[in-house]
C-alpha positions, 0 to 999 in steps of 0.5 A: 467660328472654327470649322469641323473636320472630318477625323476619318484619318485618326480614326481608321489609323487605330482601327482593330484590323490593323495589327503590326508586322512581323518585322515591327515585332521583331524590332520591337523584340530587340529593343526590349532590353533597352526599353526595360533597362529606361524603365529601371532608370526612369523608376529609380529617378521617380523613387527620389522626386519628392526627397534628397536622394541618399548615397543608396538612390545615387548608387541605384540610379548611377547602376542603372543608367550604366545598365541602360548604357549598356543594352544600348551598345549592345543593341547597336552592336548588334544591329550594326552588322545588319543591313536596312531594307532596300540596300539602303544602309 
């Protein structure tokens, strides 16, 4: 027999007076080229699961992986000049 435990944890984790912190906006804020930029890619790979990708889903998922590529130089180019909380870098 499997005991039932408590899932007071899991539960106030989501409660709705917790909200994220400026910071965690902020971060989240800059990577929102990357995040974007993997949904293009995911997109243009869900377009070809269920056929032969033509030369045009090559060259649409070839740009867009460049494109995701791309935003995540920039956001580690950007974020490399900054220091981490604490000293810790």
């Amino acid at each position: 027999m499997n005991p039932i435990v408590t899932v007071q944890d899991a539960v106030t984790a989501f409660a709705d007076w917790i909200e994220p912190t400026d910071a965690e906006l902020d971060a989240i804020e800059q990577e929102m080229p990357v995040i974007l930029a993997d949904v293009d890619l995911l997109d243009a790979h869900i377009a070809t699961l269920d056929r032969t990708p033509t030369e045009l889903d090559t060259r649409r998922i070839r740009r867009a992986r460049r494109r995701a590529l791309n935003a995540r130089a920039a956001l580690v180019n950007h974020t490399a000049g900054t220091s981490l909380p604490g000293g810790a870098a």
